[in-house]
N, C-alpha and C positions, 0 to 999 in steps of 0.2 A: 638406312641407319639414321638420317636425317629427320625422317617422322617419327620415329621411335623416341628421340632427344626431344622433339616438337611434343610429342604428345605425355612424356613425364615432365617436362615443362610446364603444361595445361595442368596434369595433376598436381603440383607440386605449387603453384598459383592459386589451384581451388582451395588443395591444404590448408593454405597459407590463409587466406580469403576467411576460410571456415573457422579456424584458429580465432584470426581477429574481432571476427562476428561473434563467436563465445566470450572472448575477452570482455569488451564492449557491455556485453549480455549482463554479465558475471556484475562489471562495476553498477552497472542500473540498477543489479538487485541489491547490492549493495548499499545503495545511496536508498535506495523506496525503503527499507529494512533500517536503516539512522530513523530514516523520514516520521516512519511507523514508531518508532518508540519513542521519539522522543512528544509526538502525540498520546500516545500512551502515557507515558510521566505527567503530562499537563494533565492529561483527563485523571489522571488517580490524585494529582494534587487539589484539583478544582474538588472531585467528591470528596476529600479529605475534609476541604473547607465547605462545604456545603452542610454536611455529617454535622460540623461544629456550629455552624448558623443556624440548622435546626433544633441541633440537642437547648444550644441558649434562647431561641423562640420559645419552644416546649416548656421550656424550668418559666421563661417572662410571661407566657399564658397561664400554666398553674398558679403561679405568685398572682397574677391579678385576676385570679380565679378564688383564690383562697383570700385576699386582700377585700374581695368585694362580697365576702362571706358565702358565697357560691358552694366551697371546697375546693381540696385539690384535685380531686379524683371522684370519679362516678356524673352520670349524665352529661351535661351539655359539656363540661370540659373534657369529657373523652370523646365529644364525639369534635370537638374543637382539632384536638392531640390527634383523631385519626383520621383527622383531615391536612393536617398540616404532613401528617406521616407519608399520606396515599399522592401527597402534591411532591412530595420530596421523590419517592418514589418515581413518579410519571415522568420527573424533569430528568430522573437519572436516565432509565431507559430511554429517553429523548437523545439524552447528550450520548448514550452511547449507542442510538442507532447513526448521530450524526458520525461517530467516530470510526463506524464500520464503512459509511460510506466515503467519508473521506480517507481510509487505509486504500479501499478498493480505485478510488481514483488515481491514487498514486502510484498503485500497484498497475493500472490499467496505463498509465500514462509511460513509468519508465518499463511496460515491454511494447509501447507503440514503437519504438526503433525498435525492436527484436530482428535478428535478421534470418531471413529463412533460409535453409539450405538451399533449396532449390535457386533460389535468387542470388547468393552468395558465389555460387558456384558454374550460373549462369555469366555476371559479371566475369569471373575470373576467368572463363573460358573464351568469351567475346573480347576481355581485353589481351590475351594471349592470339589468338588469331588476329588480332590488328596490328600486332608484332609479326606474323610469320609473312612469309611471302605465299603462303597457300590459304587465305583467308576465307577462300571463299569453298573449301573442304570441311567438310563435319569430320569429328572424333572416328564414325562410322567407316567413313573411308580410306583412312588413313590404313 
């Protein structure tokens, strides 16, 4: 009867073990998941202003396009205008390949504690047998 208590004991330890390990899991994702959006808000504010620092370049290029009798439009100021457009462009893609990687780092960092079952449960069962007076018996034998 005494291994029988012993060994729901050990179960009831790894349960417990395993529980906690999810727990734990759950708040990391939690916290990478703030972590991620609230980069996400920065990166949609930064293109916001970006968007607005091009569009007023674009209108101060025409203006001193048409100012120096060039025109506003057709040749060298569109090809000015789709250069400024295809730079605007590049730097966005840029900013948000760096954004994908720094999600992924975050995302890689809070499941570096992730806890494994198997290791969870190994724990619980070596520190239950360091409790019993039969320590040096596996589950098996019981």
């Amino acid at each position: 009867m005494g291994s029988a208590a012993s060994v729901a004991t050990v179960g009831l330890n790894a349960a417990l073990a395993a529980e906690q390990a999810r727990r734990a899991d759950k708040k990391a994702d939690a916290s990478a998941d703030r972590q991620i959006a609230a980069l996400s808000t920065q990166n949609a504010q930064a293109e916001a202003e970006r968007a607005t620092r091009l569009r007023a370049a674009m209108a101060t290029a025409r203006a001193r396009a048409g100012a120096a009798g060039v025109g506003g439009s057709g040749g060298s100021t569109d090809a000015i205008l789709k250069g400024m457009t295809e730079q605007a462009e590049a730097d966005a893609r840029a900013e948000q390949a760096a954004l994908r990687e720094r999600a992924r780092d975050i995302r890689s960092s809070s499941g570096s504690g992730r806890s494994n079952l198997l290791e969870v449960t190994s724990t619980a069962l070596q520190g239950s047998a360091g409790r019993s007076s039969r320590s040096s018996r596996s589950l098996l034998e019981i």
